[in-house]
C-alpha positions in Angstrom: -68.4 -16.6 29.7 -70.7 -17.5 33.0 -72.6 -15.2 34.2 -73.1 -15.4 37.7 -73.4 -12.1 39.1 -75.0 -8.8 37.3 -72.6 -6.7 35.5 -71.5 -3.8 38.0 -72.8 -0.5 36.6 -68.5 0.9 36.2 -68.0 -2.3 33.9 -68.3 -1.1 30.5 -67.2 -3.2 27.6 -66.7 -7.3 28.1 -65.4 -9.8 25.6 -64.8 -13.1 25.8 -62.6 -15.2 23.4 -63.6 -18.6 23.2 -60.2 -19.9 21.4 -58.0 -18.6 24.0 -60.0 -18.6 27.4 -59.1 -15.0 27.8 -61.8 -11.9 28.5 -60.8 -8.9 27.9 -62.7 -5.6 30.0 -62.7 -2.2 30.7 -63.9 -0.3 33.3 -65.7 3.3 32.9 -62.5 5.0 34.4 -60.1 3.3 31.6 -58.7 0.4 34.0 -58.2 -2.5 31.3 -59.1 -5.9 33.1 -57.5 -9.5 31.3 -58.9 -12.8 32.7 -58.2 -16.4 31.9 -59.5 -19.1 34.5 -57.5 -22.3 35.5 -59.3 -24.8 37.7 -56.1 -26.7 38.1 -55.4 -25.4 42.1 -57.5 -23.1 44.2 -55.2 -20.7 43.7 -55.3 -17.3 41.3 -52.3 -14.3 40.8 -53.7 -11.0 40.7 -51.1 -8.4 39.1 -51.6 -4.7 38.7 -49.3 -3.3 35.7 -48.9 0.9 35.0 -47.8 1.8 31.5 -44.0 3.4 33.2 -40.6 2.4 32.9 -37.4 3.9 32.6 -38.7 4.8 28.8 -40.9 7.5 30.0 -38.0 9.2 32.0 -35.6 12.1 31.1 -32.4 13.3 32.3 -33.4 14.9 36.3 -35.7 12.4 37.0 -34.2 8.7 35.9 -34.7 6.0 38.2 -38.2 8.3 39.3 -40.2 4.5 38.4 -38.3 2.2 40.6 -38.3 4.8 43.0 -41.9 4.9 42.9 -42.1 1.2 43.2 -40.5 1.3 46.2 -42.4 4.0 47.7 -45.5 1.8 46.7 -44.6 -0.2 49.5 -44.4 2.3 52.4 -48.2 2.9 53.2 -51.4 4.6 52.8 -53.5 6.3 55.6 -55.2 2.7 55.3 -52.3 0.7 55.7 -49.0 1.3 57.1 -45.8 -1.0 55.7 -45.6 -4.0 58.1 -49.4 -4.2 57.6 -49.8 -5.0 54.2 -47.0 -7.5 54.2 -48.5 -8.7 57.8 -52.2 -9.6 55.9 -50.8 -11.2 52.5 -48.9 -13.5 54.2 -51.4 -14.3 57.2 -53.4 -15.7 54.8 -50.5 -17.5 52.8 -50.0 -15.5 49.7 -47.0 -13.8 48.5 -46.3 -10.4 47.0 -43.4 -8.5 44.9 -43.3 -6.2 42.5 -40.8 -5.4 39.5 -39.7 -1.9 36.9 -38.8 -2.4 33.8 -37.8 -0.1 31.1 -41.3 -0.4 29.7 -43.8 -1.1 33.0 -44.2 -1.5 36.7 -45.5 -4.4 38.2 -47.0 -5.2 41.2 -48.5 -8.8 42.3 -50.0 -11.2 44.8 -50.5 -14.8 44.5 -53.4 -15.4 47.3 -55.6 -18.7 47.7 -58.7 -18.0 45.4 -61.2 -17.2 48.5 -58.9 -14.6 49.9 -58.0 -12.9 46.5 -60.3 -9.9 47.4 -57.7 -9.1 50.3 -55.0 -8.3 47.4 -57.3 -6.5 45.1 -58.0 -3.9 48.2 -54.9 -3.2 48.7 -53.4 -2.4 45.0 -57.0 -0.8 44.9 -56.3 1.3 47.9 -51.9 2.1 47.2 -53.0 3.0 43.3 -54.1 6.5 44.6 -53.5 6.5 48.1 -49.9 6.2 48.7 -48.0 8.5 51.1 -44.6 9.5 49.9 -43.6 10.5 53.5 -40.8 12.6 53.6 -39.1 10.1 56.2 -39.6 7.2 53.8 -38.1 9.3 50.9 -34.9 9.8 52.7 -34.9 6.3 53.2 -35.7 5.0 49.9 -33.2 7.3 48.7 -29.9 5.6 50.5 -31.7 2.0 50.2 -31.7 3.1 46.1 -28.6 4.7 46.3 -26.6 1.7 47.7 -28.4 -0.6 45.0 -27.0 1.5 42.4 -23.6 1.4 44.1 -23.8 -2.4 44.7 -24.7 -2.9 40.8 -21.7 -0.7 40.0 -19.2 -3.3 41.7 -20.6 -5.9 38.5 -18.7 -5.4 35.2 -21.6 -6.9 33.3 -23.9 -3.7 34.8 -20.9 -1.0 34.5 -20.6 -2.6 30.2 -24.3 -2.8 30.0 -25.0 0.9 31.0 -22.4 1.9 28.6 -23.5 0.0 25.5 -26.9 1.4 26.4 -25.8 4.7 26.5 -23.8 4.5 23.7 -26.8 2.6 21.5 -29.4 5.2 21.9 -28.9 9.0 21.7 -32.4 10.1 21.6 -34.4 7.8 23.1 -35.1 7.7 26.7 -33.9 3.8 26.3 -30.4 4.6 27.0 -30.3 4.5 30.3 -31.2 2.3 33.1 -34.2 1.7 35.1 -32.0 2.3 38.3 -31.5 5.7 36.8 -28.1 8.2 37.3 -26.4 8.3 40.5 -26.7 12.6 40.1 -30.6 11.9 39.3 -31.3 10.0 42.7 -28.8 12.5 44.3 -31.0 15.3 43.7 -34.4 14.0 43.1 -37.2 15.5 45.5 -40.1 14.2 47.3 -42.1 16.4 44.8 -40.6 14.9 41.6 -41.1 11.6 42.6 -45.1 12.1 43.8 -45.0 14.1 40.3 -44.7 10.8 39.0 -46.7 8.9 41.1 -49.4 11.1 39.9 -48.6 11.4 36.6 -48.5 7.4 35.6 -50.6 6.0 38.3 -54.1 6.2 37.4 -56.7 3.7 36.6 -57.0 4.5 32.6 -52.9 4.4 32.8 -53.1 1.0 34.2 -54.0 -3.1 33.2 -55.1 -5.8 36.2 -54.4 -9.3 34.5 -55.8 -12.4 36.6 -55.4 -16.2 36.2 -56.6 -18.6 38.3 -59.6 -20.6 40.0 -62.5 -18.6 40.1 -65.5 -17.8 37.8 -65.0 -15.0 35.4 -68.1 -12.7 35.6 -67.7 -13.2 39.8 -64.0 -11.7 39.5 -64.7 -8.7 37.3 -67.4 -7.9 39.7 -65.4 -8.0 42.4 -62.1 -6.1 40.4 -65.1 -3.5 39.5 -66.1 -3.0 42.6 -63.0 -2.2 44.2 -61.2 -0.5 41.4 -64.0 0.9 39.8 -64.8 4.0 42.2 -61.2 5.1 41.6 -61.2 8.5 39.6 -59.7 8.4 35.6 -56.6 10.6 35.5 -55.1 12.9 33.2 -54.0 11.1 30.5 -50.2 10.0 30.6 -48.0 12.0 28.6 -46.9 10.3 25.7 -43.0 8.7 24.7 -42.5 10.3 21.2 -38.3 10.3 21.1 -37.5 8.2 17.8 -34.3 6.9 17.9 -32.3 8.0 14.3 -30.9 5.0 12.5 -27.5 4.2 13.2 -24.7 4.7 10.5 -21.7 3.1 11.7 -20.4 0.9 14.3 -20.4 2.7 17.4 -17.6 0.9 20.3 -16.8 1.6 24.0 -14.4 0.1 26.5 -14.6 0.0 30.0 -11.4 -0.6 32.2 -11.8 -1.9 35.8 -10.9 -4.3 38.9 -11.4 -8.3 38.4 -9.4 -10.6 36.4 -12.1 -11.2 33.7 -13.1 -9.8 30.1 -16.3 -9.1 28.7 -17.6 -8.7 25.2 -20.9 -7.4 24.0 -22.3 -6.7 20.5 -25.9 -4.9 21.0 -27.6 -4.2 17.5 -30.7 -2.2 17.1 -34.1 -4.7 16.5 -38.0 -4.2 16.0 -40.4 -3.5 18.7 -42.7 -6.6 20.2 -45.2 -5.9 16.9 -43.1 -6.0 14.0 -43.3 -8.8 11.7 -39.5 -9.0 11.8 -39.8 -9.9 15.3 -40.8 -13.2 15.7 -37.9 -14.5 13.0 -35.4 -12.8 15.4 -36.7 -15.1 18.1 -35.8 -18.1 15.8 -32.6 -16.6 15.2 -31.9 -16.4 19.0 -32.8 -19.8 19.6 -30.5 -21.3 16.8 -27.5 -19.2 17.5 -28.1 -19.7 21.4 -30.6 -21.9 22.5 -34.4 -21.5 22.8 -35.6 -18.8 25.3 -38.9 -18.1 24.6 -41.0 -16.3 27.1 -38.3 -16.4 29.5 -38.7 -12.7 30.3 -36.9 -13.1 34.0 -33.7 -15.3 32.3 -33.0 -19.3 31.9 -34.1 -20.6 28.9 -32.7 -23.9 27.5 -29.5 -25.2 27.8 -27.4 -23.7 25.1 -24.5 -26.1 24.7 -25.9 -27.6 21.4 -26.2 -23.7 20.2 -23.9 -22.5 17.4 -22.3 -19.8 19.6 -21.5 -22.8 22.1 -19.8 -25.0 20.2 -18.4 -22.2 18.4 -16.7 -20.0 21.1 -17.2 -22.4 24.4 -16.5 -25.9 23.1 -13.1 -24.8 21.2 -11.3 -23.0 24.5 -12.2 -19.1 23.1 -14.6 -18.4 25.8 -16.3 -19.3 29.1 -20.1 -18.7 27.9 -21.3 -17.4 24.8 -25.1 -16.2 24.1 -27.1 -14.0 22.6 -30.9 -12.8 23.1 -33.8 -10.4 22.4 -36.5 -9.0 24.1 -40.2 -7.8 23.6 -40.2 -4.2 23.7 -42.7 -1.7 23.2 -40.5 0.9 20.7 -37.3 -0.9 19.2 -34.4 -1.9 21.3 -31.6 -4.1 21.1 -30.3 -7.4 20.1 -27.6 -8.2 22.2 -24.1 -11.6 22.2 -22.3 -11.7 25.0 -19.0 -13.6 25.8 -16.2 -14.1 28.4 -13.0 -14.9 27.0 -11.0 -17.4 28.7 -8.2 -16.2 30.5 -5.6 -15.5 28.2 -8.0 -15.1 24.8 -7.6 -11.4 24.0 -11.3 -10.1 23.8 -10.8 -9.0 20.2 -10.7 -12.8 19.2 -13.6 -13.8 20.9 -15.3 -10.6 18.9 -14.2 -12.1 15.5 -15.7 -15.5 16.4 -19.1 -14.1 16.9 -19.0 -12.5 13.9 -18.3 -15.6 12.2 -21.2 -16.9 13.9 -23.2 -13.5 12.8 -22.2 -14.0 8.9 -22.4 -17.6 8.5 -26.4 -17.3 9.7 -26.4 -14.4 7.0 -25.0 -15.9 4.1 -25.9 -19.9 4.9 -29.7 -20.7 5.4 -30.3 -22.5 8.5 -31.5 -25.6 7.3 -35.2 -27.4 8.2 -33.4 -29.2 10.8 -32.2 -26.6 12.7 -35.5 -24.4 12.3 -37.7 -27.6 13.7 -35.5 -27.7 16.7 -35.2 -24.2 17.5 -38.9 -24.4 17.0 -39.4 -27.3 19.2 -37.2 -26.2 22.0 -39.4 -22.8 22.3 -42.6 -24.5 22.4 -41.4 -26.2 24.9 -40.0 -23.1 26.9 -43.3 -21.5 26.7 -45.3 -24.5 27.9 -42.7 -24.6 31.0 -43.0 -21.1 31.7 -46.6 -20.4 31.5 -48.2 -23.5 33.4 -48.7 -21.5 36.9 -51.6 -19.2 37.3 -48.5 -16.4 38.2 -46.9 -16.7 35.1 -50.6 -16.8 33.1 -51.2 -13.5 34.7 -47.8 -12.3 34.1 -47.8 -12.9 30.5 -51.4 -11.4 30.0 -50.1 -8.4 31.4 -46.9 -8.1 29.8 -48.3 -8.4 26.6 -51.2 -6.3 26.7 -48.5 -3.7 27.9 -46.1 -3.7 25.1 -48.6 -5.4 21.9 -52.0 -6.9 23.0 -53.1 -10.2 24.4 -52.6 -11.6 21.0 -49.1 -11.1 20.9 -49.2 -13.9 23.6 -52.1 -16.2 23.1 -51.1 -16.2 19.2 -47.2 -16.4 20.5 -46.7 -20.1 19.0 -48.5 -19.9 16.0 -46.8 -16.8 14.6 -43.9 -19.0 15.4 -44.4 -21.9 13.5 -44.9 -19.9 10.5 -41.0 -18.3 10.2 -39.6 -19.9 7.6 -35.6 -20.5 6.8 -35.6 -17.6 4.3 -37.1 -15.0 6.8 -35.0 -15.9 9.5 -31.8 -15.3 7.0 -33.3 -12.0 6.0 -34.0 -10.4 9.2 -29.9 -11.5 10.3 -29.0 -9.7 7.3 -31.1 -6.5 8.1 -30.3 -6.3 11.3 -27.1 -7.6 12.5 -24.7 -5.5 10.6 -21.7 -3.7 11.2 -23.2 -0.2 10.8 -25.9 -1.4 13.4 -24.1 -2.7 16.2 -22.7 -0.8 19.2 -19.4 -3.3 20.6 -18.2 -3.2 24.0 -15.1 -4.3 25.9 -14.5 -4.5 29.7 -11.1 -4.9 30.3 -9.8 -6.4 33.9 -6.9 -4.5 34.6 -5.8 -7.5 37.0 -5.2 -10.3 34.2 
């Protein structure tokens, strides 16, 4: 790594891997910093990422994360609102922030020389937000009518159910959003609870990709971020969720003229061997889709599911897909049945698709190209500086940086027989939670 600047006295441990371009660090007050340069365009992405989701929730508080992110936006004694977006995009950058079930997110994408601009400001909102009782109220209705605007989707109103109805103990079962009773009666205090609680330095990661030099940056991150106090540490997620013993099914009734189907089975966390072999088993039964956290993926019409359910009338779309997670959480098809298909048909067709990949071996055709068409996904999707930094954070927050660095080699090696083995394990009928929206309009 060059060295072009003297370590600041709050950087503490610094390591550089050679193989991947990435340097890991850690400041004396916990902050975790990830690094990886690209020269390509003066441009770097600067993301802050707290270890809360909706998975370190409970019933009173739900949706207390994505509340907070919003809040995050609403000012310090620094900087009001209008400011901070006023300053980013002065100097043309852009800025957004995301919850998850596992993380919260925030980000700028700056020109290289004005990067310092967004590293003051997540430096100064990481301890300094307000939580003004005004802007509470606000958030509250602004959350309130998301919540109610997600409602009018049947996909949201099935997916909250099948949730629900997968997990029973862990905190997974419900959705970042949270309940509509929750962000009814949730209080300024709760929510600055929280804000305390999860938003601290050793409770946090700052991954950065871009053009600048490596020793310069941390200098600069440690200078900023480095006076910030450590906090108590965060408490810690320790619901395990029992194993499931029988096929668990709900059905929604509502407006539209549409059905939808959805098998959710319970799958491995981000580090489990079985993992990987689950991502092969995605991309042959629906098309490649690796390291597509935000959606898209390949075109699925060669997939087995398409030309299964799609190509012979049963249903519209047909898919199925998995997703890193820190504790285990669900591998999920999804279907529309043509108008006219009663859902329960489309149901049996995917699990003709689900037993034929358990009791035939895909064969080395099918693994090369699901292999192939994954590589490729993840070159596409982690070309830009924004989506290097993304992916260093993401995975330092639910594995380590080798989860994603080592991504495509732990890939290459699934084999035909391990990709049978986990289908067998894991999608089975005492594993799978099925649910049915039916349009009462048809």
């Amino acid at each position: 790594m060059p060295k072009t600047t003297p370590r600041p006295a709050a950087l503490m441990r610094v390591r550089h891997d050679r193989a991947t371009g990435v340097t890991t660090a850690s400041l004396s007050n916990g902050l975790t910093i990830l690094a990886r340069e690209m020269r390509a365009a003066p441009i770097t992405a600067f993301c802050v990422w707290y270890r809360v989701g909706s998975r370190n929730e409970h019933l009173g508080i739900t949706g207390a994360s994505h509340w907070v992110e919003h809040m995050m936006f609403k000012g310090t004694p620094q900087h009001n609102e209008a400011e901070m977006d006023r300053l980013i995009s002065r100097e043309g950058g852009h800025r957004n922030a995301f919850t998850w079930i596992d993380c919260t997110a925030y980000y700028e994408t700056m020109p290289s020389d004005k990067i310092d601009l967004a590293i003051a400001l997540e430096a100064d909102r990481m301890t300094g937000s307000l939580f003004r009782p005004r802007d509470v109220a606000s958030e509250r209705t602004v959350i309130i009518n998301e919540r109610q605007g997600s409602e009018n989707s049947p996909g949201f109103r099935l997916g909250e159910e099948v949730q629900a109805a997968a997990f029973r103990v862990h905190p997974y079962g419900h959705e970042v959003i949270g309940h509509m009773a929750d962000l009814q009666s949730m209080s300024r205090d709760d929510l600055f609870g929280h804000y305390r609680r999860f938003y601290a330095p050793n409770n946090a990661i700052v991954s950065v990709a871009g053009d600048f030099d490596t020793a310069d940056m941390l200098a600069r991150i440690a200078r900023k971020l480095g006076p910030l106090k450590r906090g108590v540490a965060a408490p810690k997620v320790a619901a395990d969720e029992p194993e499931q013993k029988g096929e668990r099914r709900v059905t929604v009734r509502g407006e539209g003229k549409t059905d939808y189907v959805t098998l959710a089975f319970h799958a491995p966390g981000a580090m489990h061997p079985d993992a990987m072999p689950l991502v092969v088993v995605e991309a042959v039964l629906s098309g490649a889709g690796g390291l597509t956290f935000f959606g898209g993926g390949t075109s699925n019409r060669s997939s087995r599911l398409s030309k299964a359910l799609v190509d012979t009338g049963i249903s519209a779309d047909a898919g199925c897909s998995v997703v890193p997670t820190i504790d285990p959480f669900l591998f999920s098809f999804s279907a529309t049945p043509q108008v006219g298909v009663p859902p329960a048909d489309v149901e049996a067709a995917l699990w003709r698709e689900i037993e034929r990949i358990k009791t035939e071996p895909i064969s080395a055709e099918e693994l090369e190209k699901a292999i192939k068409q994954t590589r490729a996904q993840v070159a596409f999707n982690t070309e830009s500086c924004t989506n290097q930094a993304f992916w260093l954070g993401f995975s330092q927050i639910v594995a380590d940086t080798a989860w994603f660095t080592g991504y495509l080699d732990r890939l290459r090696q699934v084999t035909p027989a391990e990709v049978q083995r986990v289908a067998q394990a894991y999608l089975t009928r005492d594993n799978v939670t099925v649910g049915v929206y039916v349009a009462d309009e048809k």
